[in-house]
Structures are given as structure tokens and as C-alpha cells.
Backbone as CSV, one residue per row, in Angstrom:
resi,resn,N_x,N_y,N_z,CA_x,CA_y,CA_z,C_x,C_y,C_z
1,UNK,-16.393,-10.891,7.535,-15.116,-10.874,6.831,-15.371,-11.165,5.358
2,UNK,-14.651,-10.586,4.785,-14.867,-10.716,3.280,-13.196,-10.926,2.539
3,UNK,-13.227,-11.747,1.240,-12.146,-11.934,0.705,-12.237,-10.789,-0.196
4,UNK,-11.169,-9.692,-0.740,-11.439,-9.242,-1.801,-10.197,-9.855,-3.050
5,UNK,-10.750,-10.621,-3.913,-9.779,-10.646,-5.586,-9.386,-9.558,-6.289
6,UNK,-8.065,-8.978,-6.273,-7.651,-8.245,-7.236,-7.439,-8.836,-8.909
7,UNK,-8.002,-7.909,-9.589,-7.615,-7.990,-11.177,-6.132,-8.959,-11.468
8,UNK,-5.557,-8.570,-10.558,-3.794,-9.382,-10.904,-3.772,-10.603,-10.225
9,UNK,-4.757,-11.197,-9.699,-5.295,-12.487,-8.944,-4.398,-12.307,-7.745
10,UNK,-4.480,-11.432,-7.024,-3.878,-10.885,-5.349,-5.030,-11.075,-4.903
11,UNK,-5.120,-12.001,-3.224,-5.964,-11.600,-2.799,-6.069,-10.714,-1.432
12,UNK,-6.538,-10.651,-1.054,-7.339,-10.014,0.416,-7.767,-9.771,1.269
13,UNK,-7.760,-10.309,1.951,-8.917,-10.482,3.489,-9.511,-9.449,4.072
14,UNK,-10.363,-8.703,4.404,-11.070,-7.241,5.400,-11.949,-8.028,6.141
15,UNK,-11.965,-6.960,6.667,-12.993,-7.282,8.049,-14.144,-6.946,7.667
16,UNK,-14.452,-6.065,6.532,-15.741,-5.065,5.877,-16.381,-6.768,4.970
17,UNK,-17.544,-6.235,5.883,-17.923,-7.684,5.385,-19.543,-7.030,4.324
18,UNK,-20.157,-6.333,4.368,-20.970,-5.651,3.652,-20.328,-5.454,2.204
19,UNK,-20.507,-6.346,1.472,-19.533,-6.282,-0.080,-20.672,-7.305,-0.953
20,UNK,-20.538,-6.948,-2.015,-21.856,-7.751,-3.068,-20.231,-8.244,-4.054
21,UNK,-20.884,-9.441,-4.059,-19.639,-10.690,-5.216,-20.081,-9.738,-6.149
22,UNK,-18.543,-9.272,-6.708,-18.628,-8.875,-8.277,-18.741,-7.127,-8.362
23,UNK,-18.935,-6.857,-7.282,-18.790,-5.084,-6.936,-17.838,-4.434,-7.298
24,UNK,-17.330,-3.227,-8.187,-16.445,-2.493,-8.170,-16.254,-1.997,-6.612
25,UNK,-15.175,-1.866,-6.143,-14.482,-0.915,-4.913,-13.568,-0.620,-5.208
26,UNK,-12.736,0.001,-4.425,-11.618,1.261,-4.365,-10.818,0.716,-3.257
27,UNK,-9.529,0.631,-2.729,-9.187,0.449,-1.531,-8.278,1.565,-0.947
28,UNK,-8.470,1.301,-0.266,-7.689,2.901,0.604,-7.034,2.598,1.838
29,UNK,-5.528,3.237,1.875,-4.762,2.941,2.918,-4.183,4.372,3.078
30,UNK,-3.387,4.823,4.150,-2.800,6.030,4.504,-1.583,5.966,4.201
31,UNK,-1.266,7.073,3.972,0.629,6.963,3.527,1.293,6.353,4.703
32,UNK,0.971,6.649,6.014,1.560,6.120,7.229,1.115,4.462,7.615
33,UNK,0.571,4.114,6.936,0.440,2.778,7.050,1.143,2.002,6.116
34,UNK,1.860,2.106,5.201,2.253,1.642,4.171,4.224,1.424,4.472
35,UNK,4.140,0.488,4.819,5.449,0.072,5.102,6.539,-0.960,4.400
36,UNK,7.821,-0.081,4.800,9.148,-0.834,3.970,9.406,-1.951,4.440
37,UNK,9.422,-3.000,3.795,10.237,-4.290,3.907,9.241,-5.427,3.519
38,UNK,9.558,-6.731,3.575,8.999,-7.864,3.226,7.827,-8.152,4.413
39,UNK,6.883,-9.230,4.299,5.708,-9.574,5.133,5.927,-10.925,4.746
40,UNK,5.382,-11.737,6.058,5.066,-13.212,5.892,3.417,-13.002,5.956
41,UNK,3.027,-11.913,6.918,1.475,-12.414,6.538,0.823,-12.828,5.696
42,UNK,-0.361,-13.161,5.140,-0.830,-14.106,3.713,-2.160,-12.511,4.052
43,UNK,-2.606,-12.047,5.323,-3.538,-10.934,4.780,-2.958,-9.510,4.558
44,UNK,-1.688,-9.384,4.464,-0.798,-7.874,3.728,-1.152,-8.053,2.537
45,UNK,-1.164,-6.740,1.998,-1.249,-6.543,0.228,0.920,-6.149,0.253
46,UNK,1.518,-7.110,-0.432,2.866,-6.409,-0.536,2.623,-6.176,-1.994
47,UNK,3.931,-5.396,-2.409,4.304,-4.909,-3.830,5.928,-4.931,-3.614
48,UNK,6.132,-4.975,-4.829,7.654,-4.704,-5.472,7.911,-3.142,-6.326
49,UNK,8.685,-2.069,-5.744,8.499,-0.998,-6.902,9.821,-0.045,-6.857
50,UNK,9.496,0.763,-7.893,11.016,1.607,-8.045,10.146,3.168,-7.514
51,UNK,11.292,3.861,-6.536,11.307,4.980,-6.175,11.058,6.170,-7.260
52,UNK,9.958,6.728,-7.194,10.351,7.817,-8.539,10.490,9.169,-7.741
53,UNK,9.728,9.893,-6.719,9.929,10.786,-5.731,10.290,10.681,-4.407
54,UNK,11.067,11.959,-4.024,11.431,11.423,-2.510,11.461,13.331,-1.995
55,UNK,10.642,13.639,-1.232,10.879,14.950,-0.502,10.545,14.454,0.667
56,UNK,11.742,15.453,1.469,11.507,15.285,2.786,10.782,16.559,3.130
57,UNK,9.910,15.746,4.732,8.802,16.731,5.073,8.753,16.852,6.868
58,UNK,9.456,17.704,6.862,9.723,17.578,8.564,10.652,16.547,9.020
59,UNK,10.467,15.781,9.567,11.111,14.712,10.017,10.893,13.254,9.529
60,UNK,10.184,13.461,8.167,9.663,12.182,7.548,10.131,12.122,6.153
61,UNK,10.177,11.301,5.511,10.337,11.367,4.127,8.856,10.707,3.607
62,UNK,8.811,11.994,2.308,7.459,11.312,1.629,8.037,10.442,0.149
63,UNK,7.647,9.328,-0.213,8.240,9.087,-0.883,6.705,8.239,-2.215
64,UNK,6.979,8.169,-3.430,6.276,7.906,-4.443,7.050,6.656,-5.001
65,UNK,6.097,5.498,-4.998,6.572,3.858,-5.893,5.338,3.919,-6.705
66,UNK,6.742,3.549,-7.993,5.826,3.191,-9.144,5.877,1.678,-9.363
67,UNK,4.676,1.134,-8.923,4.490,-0.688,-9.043,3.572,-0.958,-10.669
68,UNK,3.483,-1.678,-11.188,3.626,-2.147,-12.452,1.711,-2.900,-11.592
69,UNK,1.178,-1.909,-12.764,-0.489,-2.356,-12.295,-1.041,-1.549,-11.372
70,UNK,-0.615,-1.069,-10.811,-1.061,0.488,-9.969,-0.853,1.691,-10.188
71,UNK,-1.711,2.521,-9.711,-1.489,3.907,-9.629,-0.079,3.924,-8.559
72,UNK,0.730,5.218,-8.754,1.615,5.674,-7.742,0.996,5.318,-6.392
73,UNK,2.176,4.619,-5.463,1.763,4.771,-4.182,2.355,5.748,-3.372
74,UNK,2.175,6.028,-2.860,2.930,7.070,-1.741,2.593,6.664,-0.486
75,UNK,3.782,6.902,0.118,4.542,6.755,1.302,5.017,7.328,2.035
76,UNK,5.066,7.182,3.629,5.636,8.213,4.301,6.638,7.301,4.975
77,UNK,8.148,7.401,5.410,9.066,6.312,5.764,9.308,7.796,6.572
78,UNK,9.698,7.112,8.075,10.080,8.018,9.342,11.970,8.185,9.315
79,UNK,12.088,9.170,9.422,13.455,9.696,8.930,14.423,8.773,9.813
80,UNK,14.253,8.165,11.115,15.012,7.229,11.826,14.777,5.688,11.360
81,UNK,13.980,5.477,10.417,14.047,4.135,9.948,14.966,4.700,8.282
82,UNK,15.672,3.550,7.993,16.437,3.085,6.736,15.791,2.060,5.790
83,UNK,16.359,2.241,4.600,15.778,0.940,3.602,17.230,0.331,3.202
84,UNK,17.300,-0.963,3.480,18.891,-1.287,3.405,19.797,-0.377,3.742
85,UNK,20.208,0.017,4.991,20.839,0.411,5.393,21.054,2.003,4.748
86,UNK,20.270,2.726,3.809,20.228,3.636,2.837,18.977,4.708,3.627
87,UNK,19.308,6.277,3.417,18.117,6.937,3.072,17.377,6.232,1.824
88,UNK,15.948,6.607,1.657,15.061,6.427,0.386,16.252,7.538,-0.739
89,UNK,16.181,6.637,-1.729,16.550,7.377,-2.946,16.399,7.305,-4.193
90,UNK,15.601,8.483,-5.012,15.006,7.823,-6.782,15.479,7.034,-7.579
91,UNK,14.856,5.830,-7.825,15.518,4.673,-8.393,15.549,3.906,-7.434
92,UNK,15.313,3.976,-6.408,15.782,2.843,-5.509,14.645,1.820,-5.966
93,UNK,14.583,0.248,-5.682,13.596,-0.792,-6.081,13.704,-0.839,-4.529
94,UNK,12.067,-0.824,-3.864,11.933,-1.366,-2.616,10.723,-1.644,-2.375
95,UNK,10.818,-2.976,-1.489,9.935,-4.039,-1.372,8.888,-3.147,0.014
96,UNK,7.938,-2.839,-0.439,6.370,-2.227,0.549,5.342,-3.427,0.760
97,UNK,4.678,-3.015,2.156,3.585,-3.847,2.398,2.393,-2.856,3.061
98,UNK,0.860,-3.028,2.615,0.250,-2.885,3.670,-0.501,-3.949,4.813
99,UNK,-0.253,-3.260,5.682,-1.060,-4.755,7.090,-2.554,-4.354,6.186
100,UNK,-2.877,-5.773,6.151,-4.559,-6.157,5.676,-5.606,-5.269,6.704
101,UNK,-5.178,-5.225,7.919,-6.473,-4.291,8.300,-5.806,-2.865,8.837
102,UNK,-4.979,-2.228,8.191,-4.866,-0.789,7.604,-5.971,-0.661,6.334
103,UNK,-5.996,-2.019,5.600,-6.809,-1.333,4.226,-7.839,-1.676,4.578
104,UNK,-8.853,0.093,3.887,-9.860,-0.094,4.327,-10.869,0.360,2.431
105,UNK,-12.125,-0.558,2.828,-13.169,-0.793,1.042,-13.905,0.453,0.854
106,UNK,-13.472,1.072,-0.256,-14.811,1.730,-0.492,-15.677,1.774,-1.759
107,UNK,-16.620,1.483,-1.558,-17.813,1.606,-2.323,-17.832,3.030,-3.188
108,UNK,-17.604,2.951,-4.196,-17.682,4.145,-5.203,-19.207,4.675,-5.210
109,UNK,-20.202,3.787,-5.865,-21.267,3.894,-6.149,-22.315,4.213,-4.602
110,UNK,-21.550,3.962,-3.175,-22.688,4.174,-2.452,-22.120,5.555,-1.520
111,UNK,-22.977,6.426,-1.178,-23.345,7.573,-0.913,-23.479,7.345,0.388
112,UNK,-22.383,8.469,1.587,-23.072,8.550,2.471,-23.096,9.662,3.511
């Protein structure tokens, strides 16, 4: 198990325990893992962000948060779940989490 420190002093927990103190990585989660609402866990990465895209895609909505220190996240929210009682809609401010072991490390620099 490894802790990872974000730049914004967030931290981390993984299970990827092969990590050198002081390593650049990347973290990577799936749009389908990335879920609406608040977390008590202490190993979720949450964020706070405003809606800037929203297309629907089959029976899902894909949706784009812009969080303050990140790249765009994107999201996929299942057309039978709601965010406050609301479809997703641009502008909306809504509170996302990922579960800590959805995210998974990657090593930029190693090859495989």
C-alpha cells in the first residue's frame, strides 16, 4: 500500500505499492467510476465542481466538471440516478467522488 500526496496537499491511499518517494505519476479512473454525491471515506479522492458539458449517450449522461486545479473530469451519471433531485445541467455545482481503489497509478516514465 502506498500513500500518494497531491500538489493541493490531498491525500491518497492505493493498493499499488511499487512507487519511488518523490515520483511523478498520473492517476487514472474511468468515467463510470466517478460518482455524484458526498463520501465519508478518508481513501475517496472527492472534488467540488461546476458542470460545463452534458450530452446524453444512450441511456447515460456524459457529463464534463470543471474543478479548480484539474484538468476536466468527465463523467458518466446513469440516466435513472438524479443530482438533487435534477437531471445534470450546465452550470450545475456538484459534489463528485472517486472510491480510492477505482484509482488506479501510472508511471509515465515506465514502459511496458
Amino acid at each position: 500500500e502506498a500513500e500518494i500526496v497531491l500538489s493541493s496537499g490531498i491525500k491518497i491511499k492505493t493498493s499499488q505499492s511499487c512507487l519511488d518517494v518523490g515520483q511523478d505519476i498520473k492517476l487514472l479512473a474511468r468515467p463510470e467510476d466517478v460518482l455524484f454525491g458526498d463520501t465519508q471515506n478518508k481513501n475517496d479522492l472527492s472534488f467540488r465542481g461546476k458542470i460545463e458539458q452534458v450530452y446524453f449517450v444512450g441511456m447515460d449522461y456524459q457529463v464534463a466538471v470543471s474543478v479548480d486545479g484539474f484538468p476536466p473530469i468527465k463523467a458518466i451519471v446513469r440516466s435513472n440516478v438524479t443530482l438533487n433531485d435534477k437531471t445534470p445541467e450546465t452550470g450545475n455545482m456538484v459534489s463528485l467522488y472517486i472510491p480510492g481503489k477505482a484509482i488506479h497509478v501510472i508511471r509515465p516514465n515506465v514502459q511496458s
